[in-house]
C-alpha positions as CSV (number, residue, x, y, z in Angstrom):
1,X,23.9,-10.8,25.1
2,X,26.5,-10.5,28.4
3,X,26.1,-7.8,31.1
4,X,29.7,-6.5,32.3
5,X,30.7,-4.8,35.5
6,X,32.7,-1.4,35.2
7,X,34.9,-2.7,38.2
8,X,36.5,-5.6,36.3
9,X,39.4,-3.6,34.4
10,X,40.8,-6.8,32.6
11,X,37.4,-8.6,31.7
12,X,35.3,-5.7,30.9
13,X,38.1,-4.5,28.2
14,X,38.8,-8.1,26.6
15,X,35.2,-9.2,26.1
16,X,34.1,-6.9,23.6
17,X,37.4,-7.0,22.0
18,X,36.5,-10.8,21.5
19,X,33.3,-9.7,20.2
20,X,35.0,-8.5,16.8
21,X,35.8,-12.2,15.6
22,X,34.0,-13.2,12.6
23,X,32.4,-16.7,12.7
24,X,34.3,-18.8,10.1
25,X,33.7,-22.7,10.0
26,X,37.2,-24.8,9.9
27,X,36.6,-25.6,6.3
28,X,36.8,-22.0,5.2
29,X,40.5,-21.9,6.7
30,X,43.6,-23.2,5.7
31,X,45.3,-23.2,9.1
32,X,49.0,-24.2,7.9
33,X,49.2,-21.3,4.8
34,X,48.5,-18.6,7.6
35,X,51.2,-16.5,9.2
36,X,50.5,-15.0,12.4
37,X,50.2,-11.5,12.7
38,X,51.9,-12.0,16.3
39,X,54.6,-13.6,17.6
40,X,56.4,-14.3,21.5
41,X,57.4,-11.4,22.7
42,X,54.1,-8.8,21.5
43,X,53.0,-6.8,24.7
44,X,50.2,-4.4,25.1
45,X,49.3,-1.9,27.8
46,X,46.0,-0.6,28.0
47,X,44.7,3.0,30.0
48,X,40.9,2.4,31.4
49,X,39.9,5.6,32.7
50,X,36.4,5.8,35.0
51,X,35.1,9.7,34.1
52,X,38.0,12.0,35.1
53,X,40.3,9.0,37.4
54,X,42.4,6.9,35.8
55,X,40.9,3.8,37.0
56,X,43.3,1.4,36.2
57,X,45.2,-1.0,33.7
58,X,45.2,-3.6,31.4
59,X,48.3,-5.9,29.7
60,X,48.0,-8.8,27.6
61,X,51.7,-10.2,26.5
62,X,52.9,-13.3,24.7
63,X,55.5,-16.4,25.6
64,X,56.0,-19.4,24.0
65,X,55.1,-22.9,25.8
66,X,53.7,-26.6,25.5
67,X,51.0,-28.1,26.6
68,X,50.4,-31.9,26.9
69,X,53.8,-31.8,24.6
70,X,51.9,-29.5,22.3
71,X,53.9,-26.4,21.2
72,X,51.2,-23.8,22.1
73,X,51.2,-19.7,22.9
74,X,50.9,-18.7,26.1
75,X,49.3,-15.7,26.2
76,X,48.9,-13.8,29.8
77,X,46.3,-11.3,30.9
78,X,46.4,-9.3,34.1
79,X,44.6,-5.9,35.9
80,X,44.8,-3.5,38.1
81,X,43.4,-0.9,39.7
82,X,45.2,2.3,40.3
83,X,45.8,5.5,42.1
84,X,42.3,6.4,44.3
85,X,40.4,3.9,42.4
86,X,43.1,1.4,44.0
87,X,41.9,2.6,48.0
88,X,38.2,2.5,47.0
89,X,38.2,-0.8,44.7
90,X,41.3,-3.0,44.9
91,X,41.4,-5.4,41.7
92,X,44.0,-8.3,41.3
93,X,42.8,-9.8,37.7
94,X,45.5,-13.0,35.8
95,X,44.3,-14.8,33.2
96,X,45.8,-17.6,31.1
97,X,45.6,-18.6,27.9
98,X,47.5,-21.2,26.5
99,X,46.4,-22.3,22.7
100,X,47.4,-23.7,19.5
101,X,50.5,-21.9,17.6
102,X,48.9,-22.4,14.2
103,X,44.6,-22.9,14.8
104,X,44.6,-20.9,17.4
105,X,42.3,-22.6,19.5
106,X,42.3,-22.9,23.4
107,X,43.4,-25.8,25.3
108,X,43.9,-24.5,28.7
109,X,42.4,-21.4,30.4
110,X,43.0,-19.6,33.9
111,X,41.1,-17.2,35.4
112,X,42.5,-16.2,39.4
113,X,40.9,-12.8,40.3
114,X,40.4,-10.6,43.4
115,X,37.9,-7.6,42.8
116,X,37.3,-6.2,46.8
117,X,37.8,-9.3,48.3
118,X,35.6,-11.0,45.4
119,X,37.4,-13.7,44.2
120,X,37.6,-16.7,41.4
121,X,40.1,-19.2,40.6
122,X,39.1,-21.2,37.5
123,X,41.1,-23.7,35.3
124,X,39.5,-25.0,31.9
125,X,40.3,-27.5,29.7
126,X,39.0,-27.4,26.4
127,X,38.4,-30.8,24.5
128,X,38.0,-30.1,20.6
129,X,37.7,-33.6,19.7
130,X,34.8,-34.4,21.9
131,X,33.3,-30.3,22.1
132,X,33.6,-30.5,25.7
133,X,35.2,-28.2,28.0
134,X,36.3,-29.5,32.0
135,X,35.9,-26.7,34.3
136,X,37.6,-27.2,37.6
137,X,36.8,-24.4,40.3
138,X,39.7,-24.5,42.4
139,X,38.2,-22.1,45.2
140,X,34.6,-24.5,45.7
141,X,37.0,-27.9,44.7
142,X,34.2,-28.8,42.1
143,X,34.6,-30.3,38.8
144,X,32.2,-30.2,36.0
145,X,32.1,-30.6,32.3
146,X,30.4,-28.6,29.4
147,X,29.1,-29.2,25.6
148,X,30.9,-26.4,23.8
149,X,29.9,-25.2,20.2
150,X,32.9,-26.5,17.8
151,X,36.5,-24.9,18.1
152,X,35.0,-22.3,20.7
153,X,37.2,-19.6,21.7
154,X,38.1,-18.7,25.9
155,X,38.3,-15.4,26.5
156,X,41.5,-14.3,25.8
157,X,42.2,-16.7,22.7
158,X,39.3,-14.9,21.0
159,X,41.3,-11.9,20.9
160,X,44.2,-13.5,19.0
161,X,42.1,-15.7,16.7
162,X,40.6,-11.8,15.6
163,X,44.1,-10.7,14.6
164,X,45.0,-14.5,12.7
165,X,41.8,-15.4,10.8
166,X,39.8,-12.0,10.5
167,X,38.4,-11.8,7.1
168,X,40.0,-8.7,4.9
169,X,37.6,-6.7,2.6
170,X,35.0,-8.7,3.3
171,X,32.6,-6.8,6.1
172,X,30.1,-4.0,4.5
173,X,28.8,-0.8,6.8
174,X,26.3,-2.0,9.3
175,X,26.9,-5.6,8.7
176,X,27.0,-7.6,11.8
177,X,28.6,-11.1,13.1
178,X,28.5,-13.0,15.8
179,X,31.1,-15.5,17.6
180,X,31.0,-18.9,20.1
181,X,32.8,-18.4,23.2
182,X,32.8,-20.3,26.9
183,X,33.6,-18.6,29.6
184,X,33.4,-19.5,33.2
185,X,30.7,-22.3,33.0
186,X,28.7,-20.7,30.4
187,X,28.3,-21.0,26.3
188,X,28.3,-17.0,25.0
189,X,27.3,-15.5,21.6
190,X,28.6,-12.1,20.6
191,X,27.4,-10.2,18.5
192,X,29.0,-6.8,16.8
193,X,28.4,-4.0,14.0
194,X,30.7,-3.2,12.0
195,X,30.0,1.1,11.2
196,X,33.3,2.2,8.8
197,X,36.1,3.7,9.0
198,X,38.3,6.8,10.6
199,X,41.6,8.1,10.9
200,X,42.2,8.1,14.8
201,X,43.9,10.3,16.5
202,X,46.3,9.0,19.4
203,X,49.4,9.7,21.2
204,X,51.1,7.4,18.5
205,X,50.0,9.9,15.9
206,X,46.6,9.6,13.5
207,X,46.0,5.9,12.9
208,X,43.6,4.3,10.5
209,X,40.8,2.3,12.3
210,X,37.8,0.3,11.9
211,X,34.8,1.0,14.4
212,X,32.5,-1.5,15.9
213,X,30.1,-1.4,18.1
214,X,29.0,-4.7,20.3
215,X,25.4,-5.2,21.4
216,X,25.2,-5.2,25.1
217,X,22.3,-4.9,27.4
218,X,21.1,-1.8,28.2
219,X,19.9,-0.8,31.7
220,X,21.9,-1.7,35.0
221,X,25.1,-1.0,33.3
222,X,25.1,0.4,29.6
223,X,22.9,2.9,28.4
224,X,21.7,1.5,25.2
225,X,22.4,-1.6,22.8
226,X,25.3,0.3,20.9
227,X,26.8,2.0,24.1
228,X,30.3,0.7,23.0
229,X,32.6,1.7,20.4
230,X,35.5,0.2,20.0
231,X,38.6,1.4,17.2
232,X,40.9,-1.3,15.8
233,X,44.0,-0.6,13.6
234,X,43.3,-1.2,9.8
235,X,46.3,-2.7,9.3
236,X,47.9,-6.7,9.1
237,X,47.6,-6.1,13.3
238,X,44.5,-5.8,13.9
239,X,45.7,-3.9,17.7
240,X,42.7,-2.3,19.4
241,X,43.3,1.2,19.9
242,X,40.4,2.6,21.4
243,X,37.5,1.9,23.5
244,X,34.4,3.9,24.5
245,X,31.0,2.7,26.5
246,X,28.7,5.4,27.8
247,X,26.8,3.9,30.6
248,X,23.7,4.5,33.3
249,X,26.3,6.5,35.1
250,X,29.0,7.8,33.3
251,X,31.4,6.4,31.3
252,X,34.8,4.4,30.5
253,X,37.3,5.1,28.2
254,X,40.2,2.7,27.2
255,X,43.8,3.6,25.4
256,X,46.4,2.0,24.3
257,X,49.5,3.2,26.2
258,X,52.4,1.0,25.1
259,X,53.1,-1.9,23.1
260,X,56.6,-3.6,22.2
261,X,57.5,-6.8,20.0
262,X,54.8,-6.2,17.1
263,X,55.1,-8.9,14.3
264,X,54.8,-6.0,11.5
265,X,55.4,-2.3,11.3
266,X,52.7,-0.3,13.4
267,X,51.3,2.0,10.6
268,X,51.2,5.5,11.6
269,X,49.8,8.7,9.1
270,X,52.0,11.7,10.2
271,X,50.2,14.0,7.8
């Protein structure tokens, strides 16, 4: 279970997308035979809206890099509070993900953020062979290392390894999974329900979604367990599309407003 904060436009958004991967063992997956359903160049933009402001924004975009003389994918978070949320709650999120081309696994993450004068700037390194990951808090210049649960996912990776390795035809209604994640200087399990199917309608046209809903903590933030919902394209992309979360006060949606560079056709039911 993870508690989020409505202020964090970037983390809040991201961390129950991650929540949708499917726990799948290395053995089950033939890393090589896949083709990724993204490529360099794929950029989203995300709407969050706090009740009736539009409380800021969300992109997550793709380059091509190495690491260590590794050919990896770079992929690059950042938020941002807008509008009157900007002059009550100013919010500077980047994060940094830089992992493995084919396995999609992390090697280096970054997370420098500024929420109202709030601020982090971590760097981790994961190491797969040995399940460790090296944490290195730049702002209190201390350095620390961490047993991580095998090929465990930062998280912004997560969200990728969804799209790549999620398993087709395979969930039933209700059914629900769980995934490994570190993040910050702590070992996560997520776990989501998957509840069907519906044909969404968006400012793209009426798209064909799955829905999940995450199990959060209910109380300070959420209302109940299955306060979230979130819609993702049924489709080779796997995009998240929607998000809802009704919480003690109010509540947050999030909408995708733009996207470029997609690796296949976005599929769109105009009837």
């Amino acid at each position: 279970m993870i508690l989020f904060d409505k202020k964090q436009p970037l983390i809040f958004f991201v961390c129950i997308i991650n929540a949708l991967s499917f726990a799948q063992t290395p053995d089950e997956i033939d890393f090589p035979e896949i083709a990724l359903p993204f490529k360099a160049g794929e950029w989203f933009k995300f709407r969050i809206r706090y009740g009736i402001f539009n409380a800021s924004y969300a992109t997550l975009g793709l380059t091509k890099d190495t690491v260590n003389a590794k050919p990896v994918i770079h992929a690059k978070g950042y938020g941002t509070t807008t509008g009157l949320a900007r002059w009550f709650f100013k919010v500077e999120d980047h994060y940094d993900s830089y992992f493995d081309e084919k396995k999609v696994i992390p090697y280096w993450f970054i997370r420098d953020i500024n929420e109202g004068g709030y601020t982090k700037d971590l760097e981790i390194n994961f190491d797969h062979d040995q399940n460790l990951a090296h944490v290195n808090d730049k702002k209190n210049k201390k350095k620390e290392s961490f047993k991580i649960a095998e090929d465990a996912q930062d998280l912004i990776s997560a969200f990728y390894y969804l799209r790549a390795f999620y398993p087709k035809d395979k969930l039933k209604i209700n059914e629900t999974f769980s995934i490994n994640m570190f993040f910050d200087k702590e070992n996560y399990v997520f776990k989501m329900k998957y509840t069907g199917k519906e044909n969404l309608s968006t400012k793209f046209g009426k798209i064909k979604c799955m829905k999940f809903r995450p199990y959060v903590q209910s109380g300070r933030v959420f209302r109940e367990q299955e306060s979230v919902t979130i819609w993702i394209t049924d489709d080779v992309n796997k995009i998240p599309i929607k998000l809802q979360a009704d919480l003690a006060i109010g509540s947050i949606k999030v909408d995708l407003d733009q996207f470029k560079n997609l690796n296949a056709p976005f599929e769109i039911q105009y009837n």
